[in-house]
Wavefront OBJ file of the C-alpha trace (Angstrom):
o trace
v -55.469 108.874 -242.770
v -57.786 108.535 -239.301
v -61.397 108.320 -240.550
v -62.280 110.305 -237.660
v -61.356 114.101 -236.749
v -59.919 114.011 -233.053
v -62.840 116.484 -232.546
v -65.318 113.656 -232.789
v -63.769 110.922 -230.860
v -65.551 109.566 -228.024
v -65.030 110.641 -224.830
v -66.294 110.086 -221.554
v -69.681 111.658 -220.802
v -69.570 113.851 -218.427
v -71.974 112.450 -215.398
v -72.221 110.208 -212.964
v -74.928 108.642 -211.590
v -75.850 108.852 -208.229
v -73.937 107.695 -205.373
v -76.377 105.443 -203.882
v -76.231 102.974 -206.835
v -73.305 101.390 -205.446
v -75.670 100.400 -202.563
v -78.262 99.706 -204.862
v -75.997 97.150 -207.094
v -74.414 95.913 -203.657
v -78.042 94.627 -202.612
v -78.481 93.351 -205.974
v -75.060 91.592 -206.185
v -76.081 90.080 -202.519
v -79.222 88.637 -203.836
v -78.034 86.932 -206.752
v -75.320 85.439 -204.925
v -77.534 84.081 -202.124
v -79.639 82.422 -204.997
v -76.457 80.622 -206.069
v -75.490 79.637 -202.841
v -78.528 78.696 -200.970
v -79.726 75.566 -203.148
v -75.799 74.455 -202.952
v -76.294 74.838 -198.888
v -79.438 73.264 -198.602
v -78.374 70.115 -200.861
v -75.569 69.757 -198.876
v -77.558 69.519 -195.846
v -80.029 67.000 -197.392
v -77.042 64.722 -199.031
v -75.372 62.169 -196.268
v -71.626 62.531 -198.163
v -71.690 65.897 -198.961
v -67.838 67.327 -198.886
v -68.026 68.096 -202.823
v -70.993 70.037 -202.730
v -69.740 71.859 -199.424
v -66.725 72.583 -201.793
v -68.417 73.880 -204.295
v -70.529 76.258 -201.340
v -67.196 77.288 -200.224
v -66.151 78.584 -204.015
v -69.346 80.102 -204.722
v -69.676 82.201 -201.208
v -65.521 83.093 -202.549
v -67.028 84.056 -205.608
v -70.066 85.676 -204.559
v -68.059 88.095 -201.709
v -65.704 88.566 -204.310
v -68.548 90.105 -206.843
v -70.172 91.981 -203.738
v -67.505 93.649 -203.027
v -65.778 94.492 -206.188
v -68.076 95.099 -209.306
v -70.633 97.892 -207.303
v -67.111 100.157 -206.825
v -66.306 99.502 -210.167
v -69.226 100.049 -211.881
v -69.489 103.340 -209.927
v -66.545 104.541 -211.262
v -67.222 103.645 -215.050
v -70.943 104.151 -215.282
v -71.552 107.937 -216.642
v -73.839 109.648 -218.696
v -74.848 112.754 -220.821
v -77.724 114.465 -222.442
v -78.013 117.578 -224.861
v -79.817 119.036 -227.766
v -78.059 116.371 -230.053
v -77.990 112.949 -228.240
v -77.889 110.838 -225.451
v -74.314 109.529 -224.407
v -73.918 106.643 -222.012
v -71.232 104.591 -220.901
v -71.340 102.016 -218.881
v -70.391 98.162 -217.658
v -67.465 97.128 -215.426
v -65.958 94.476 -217.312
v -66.942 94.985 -220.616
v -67.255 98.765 -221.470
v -69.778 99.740 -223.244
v -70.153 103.744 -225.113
v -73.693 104.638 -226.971
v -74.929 107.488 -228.385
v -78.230 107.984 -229.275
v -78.910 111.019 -231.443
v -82.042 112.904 -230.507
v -83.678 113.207 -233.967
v -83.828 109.251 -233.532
v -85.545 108.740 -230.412
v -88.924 107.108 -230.361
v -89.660 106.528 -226.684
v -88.604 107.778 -222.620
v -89.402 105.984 -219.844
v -88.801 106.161 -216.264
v -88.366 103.080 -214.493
v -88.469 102.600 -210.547
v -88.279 98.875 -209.266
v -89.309 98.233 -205.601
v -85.175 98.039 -204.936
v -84.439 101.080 -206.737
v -87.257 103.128 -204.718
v -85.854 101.941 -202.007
v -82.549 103.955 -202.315
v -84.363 107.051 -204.218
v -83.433 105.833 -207.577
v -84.639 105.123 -211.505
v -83.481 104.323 -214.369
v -84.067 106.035 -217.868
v -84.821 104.162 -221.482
v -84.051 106.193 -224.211
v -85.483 103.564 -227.158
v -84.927 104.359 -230.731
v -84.859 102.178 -233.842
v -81.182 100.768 -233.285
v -80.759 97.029 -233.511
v -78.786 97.593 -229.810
v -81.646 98.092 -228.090
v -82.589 100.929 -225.923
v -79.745 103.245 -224.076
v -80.053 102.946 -220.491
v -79.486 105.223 -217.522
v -79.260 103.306 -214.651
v -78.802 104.875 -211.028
v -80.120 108.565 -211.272
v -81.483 110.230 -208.520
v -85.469 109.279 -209.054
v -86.060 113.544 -209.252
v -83.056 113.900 -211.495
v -84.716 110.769 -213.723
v -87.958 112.557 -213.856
v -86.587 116.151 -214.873
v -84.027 114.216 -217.536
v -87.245 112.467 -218.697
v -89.085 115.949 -219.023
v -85.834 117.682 -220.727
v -85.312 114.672 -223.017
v -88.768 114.992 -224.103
v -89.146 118.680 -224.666
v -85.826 118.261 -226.955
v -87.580 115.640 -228.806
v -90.625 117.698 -229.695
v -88.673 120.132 -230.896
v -86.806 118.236 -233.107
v -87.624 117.550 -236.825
v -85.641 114.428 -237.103
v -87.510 110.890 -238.293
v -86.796 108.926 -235.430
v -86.564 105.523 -237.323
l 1 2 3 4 5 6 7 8 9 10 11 12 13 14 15 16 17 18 19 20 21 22 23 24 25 26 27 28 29 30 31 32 33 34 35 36 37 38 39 40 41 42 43 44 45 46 47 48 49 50 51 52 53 54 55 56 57 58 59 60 61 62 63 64 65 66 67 68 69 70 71 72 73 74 75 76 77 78 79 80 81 82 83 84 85 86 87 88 89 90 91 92 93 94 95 96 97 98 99 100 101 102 103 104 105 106 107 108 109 110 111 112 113 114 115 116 117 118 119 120 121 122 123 124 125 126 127 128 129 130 131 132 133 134 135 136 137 138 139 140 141 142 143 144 145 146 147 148 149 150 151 152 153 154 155 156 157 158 159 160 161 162 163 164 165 166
């Protein structure tokens, strides 16, 4: 017997964020793999035999283009997100897959995040935290207007709710 009614499986949500994240995440993807690479260049300049460590440059600029160019697209196309009068659904990741729901009645805290990176692009992120051991639910990627008036939505839901949010 399947525990769960086929009504209630999970399924996608329905959004996805906003196109510029891909840029976003490329940047981001760019500057971690310069911070790789760069000590491993700049040791091999200062070290008199140094064809290992230009190996090892060579693998991690492979690597690194290989990240840039691959895990922005795919994120894109995984990353979505949903909100109504019952919960917030997420999924996310691009190797690993993550799904959460958050149910309204337990949410404790929204906050709107905008680093200097994501401003740049006309982006945020929203934190939906509630009492779950799995931390907060995350909405990375949204439009920064379409983070504030989720923010606003999510909030007016809450109030409204009679839940406990623990």
């Amino acid at each position: 017997m399947d525990p769960m009614p086929s009504a209630a499986a999970p399924r996608p949500p329905r959004f996805r964020v906003d196109p510029r994240a891909k840029h976003w995440w490329t940047v981001r993807a760019l500057i971690g793999a310069g911070a790789a690479l760069v000590p491993q260049v700049v040791a091999a300049l200062l070290v008199v035999d140094a064809g290992w460590l230009l190996a090892t440059s060579v693998m991690t600029a492979m690597a690194g283009a290989g990240y840039v160019l691959v895990m922005p697209r795919l994120r894109y196309r995984v990353h979505r997100w949903e909100a109504d009068e019952r919960a917030v659904y997420t999924l996310s990741g691009w190797l690993r897959l993550e799904w959460r729901v958050a149910p309204i009645s337990r949410i404790q805290t929204i906050d709107t995040e905008r680093s200097p990176l994501q401003r740049l692009f006309g982006l945020a992120t929203v934190t939906v935290t509630t009492a779950s051991a799995a931390g907060p639910v995350r909405i990375e990627g949204l439009d920064a207007a379409g983070a504030d008036a989720l923010a606003r939505r999510l909030t007016e839901i809450t109030r409204s709710e009679h839940g406990d949010a623990t």
